[in-house]
C-alpha positions in Angstrom: 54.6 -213.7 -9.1 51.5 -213.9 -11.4 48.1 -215.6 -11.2 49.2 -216.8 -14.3 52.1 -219.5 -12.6 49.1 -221.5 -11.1 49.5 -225.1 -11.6 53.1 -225.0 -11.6 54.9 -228.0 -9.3 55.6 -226.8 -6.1 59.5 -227.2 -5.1 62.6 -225.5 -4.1 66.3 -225.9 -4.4 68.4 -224.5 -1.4 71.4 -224.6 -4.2 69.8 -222.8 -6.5 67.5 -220.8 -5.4 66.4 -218.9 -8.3 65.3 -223.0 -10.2 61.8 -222.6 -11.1 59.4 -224.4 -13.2 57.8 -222.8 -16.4 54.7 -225.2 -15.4 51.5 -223.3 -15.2 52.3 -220.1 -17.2 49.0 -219.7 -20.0 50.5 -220.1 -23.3 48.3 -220.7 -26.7 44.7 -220.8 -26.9 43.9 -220.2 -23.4 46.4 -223.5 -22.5 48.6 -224.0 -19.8 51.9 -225.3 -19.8 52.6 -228.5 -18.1 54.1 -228.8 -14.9 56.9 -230.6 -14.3 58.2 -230.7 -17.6 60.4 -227.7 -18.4 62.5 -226.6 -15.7 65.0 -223.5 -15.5 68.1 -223.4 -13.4 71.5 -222.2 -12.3 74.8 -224.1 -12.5 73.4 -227.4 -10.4 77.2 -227.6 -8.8 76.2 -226.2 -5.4 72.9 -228.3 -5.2 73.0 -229.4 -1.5 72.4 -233.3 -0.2 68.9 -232.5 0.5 68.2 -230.9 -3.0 69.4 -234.2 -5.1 66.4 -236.1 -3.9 63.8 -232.7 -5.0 66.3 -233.4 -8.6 65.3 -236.8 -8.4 61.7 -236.5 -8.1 61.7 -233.9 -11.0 62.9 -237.1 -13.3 65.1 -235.0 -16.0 65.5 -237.0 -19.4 67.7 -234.1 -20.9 69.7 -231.2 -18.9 71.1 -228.7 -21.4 74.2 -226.7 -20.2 74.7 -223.2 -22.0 77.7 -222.2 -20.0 81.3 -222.4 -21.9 84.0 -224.8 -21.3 86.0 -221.9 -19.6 83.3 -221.8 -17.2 82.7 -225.2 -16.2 86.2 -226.2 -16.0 86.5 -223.3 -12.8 82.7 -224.4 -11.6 82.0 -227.4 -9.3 80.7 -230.4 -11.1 76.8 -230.5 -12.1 75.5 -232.8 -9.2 72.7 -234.7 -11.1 70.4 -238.0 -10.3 69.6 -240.3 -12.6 71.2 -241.0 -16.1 69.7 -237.2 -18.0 71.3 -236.9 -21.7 73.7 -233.8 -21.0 74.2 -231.6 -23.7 76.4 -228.7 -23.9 75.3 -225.2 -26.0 78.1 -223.2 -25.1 76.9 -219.2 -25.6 79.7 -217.6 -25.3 82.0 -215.5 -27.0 85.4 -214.9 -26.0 86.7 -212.5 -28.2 83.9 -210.2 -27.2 85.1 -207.1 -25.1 81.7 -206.5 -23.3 82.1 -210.6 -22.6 85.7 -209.8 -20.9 85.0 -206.3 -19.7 82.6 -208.1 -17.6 84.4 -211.3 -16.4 87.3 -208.6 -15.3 84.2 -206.6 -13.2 83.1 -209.5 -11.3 87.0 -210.9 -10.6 88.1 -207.1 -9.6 90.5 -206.6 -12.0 92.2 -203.7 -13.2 89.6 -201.8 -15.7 91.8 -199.3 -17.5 92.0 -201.4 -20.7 87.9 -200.7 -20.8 88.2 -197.3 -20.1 85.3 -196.5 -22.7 83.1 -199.0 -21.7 83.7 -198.5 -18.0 82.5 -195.3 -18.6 79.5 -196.8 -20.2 79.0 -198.6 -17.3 78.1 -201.9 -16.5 74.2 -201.6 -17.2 75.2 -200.6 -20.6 77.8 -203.5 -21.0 74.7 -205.8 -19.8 72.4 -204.5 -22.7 75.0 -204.6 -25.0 75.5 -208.7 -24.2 71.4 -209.0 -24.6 71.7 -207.4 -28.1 74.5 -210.0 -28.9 71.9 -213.1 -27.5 69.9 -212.2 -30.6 72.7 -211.5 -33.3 75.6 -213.4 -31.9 76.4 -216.6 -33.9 77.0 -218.9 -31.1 73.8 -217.8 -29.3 71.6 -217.8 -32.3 73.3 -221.8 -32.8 73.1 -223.0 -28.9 69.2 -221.3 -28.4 68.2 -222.4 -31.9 69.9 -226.4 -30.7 67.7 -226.1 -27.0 64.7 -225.4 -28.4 64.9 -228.3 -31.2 65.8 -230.1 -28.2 62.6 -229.2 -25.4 60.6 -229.7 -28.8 61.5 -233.6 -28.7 59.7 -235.5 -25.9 61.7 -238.4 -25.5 63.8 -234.8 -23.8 61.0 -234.2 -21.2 61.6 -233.1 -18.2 64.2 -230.9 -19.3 66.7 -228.9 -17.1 68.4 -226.2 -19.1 71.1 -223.9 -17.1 74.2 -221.2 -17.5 76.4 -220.0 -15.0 73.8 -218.4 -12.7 70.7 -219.1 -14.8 69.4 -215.1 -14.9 70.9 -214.0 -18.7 71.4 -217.0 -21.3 68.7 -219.4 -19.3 66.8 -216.0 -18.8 66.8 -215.3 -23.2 66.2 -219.4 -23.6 63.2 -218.8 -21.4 62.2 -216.0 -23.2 62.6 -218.0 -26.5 60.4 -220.7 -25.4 57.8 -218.6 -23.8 57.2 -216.4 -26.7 57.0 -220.2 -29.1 54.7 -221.4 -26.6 52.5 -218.4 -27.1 52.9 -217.0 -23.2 51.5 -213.0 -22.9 54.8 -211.0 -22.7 53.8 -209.3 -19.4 53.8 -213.3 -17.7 57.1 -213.7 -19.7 58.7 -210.4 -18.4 57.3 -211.3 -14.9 59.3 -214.4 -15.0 62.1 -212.9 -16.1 61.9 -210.5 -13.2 61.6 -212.6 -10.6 65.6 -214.1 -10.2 66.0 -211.0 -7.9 63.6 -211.5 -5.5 64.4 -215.2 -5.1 67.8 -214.5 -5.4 68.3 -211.5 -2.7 70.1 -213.1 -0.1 72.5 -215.0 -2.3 73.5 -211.5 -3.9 74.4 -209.8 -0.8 76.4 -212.8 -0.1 78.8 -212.7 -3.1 78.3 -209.0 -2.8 80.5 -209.7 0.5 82.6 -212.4 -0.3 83.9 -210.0 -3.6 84.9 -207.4 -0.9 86.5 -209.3 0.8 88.6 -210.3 -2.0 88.8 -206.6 -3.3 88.6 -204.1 -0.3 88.2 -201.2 -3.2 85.3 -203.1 -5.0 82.9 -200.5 -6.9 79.6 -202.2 -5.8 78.0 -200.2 -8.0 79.6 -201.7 -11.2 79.3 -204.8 -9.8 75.7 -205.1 -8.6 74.2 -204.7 -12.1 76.2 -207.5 -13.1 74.3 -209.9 -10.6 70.6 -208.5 -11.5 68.1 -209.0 -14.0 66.7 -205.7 -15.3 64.0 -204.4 -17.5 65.9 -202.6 -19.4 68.6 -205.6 -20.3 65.2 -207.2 -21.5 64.1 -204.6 -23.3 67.6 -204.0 -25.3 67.0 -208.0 -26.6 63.6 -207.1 -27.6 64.6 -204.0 -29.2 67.6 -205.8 -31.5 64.4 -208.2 -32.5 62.7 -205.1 -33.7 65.2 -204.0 -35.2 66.6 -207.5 -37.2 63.7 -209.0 -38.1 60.7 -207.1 -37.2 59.0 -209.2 -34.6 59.7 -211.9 -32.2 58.2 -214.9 -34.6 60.6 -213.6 -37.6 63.0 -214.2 -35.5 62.0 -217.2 -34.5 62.2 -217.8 -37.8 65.1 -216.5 -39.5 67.3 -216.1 -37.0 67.1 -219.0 -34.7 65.6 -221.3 -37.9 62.6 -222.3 -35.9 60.3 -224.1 -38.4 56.5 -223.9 -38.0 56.7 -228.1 -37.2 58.8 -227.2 -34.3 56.9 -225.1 -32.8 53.5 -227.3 -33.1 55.9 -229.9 -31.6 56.4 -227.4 -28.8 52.9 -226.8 -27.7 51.8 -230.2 -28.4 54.2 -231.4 -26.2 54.6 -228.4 -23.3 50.8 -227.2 -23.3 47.9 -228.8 -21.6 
């Protein structure tokens, strides 16, 4: 990924495949972030038998759950080990047409109510919900609440998830990254690296969505279950444009406070 991820703890998750530890990544002052201690996942309900005893060892105080009721009432339960804090952040916004334009994409419902945004297309759609990460009032509440949250170490190891950890875990990430002082090109390579580890798993809901829809339109669909650069970029961009740079908006728009972020590093950074 980067010579940069040296140090992080070596593990997988056959459940969730694109888990990774933020561990090893160079943040402030030449400093590394500690292994073990911040940990980024999917939806831990399809964590296999032989997954819960890698869980185990990771020893999570705190595992923070930015998915929406709606979502984890239709989700298998979280399979955790040991008794983590759980704490939900819902990001989510209901009322939001890009939101529901693309929850009807992935089910394979009828699009003519979205005619214009359909014609947008779903790359478009997924920039449009990366702008909203940064403006949106329940993101700006549930990212500003897990960062106050990875800044308390009583919290440590913390797990912090959505639905399939790539969009609202990627931004959190992002968030956290940028706090802890990480170079953006490390940050974007992170960010970048749920498709590769992910590959396999795509093709295989890919399938299974076919099967369910024999007219899918794969190519609405697929951008829906990547990462991109320029879905990155759009979030980035809005930050721009808001507030100026990425530690105003820290700032103003997540209400980070300079104590916050020294308990950040002083916790997270070797």
């Amino acid at each position: 990924m980067t010579s940069q991820r040296a140090g992080g703890s070596d593990w997988t998750l056959v459940g969730a495949p694109n888990a990774r530890d933020l561990g090893g990544l160079i943040g402030v002052s030449g400093r590394r972030v500690r292994p073990g201690q911040l940990i980024r996942t999917p939806a831990l309900g399809r964590l296999t038998d032989e997954d819960l005893p890698v869980l185990a060892k990771l020893e999570p105080a705190c595992v923070v759950d930015l998915r929406a009721e709606s979502e984890v009432s239709v989700a298998p339960p979280d399979r955790l080990v040991g008794e983590p804090t759980v704490v939900h952040l819902p990001v989510h916004d209901p009322a939001h047409p890009v939101f529901t334009y693309v929850s009807a994409v992935l089910l394979g419902h009828d699009l003519s109510e979205y005619a214009e945004l359909a014609r947008q297309g779903t790359p478009a759609a997924m920039a449009a919900i990366y702008r909203w990460f940064v403006t949106g009032d329940s993101a700006r509440r549930g990212f500003a609440a897990a960062v106050r949250l990875v800044a308390d170490e009583r919290n440590l190891p913390l797990v912090y998830h959505c639905s399939a950890g790539k969009d609202r875990t990627g931004w959190l990430t992002v968030v956290l990254l940028h706090a802890l002082g990480v170079d953006e090109a490390a940050i974007r390579a992170d960010y970048l690296a749920h498709n590769p580890l992910t590959e396999s798993l795509r093709e295989v809901l890919v399938d299974a969505m076919r099967q369910r829809h024999p007219g899918l339109d794969e190519a609405a669909v697929r951008p829906v279950l990547e990462v991109r650069p320029e879905y990155l970029d759009a979030a980035y961009a809005q930050v721009r444009q808001v507030h100026g740079s990425f530690g105003a908006y820290l700032r103003d728009g997540l209400g980070i406070t300079e104590e916050t972020v020294a308990a950040l590093r002083a916790n997270l950074l070797e």
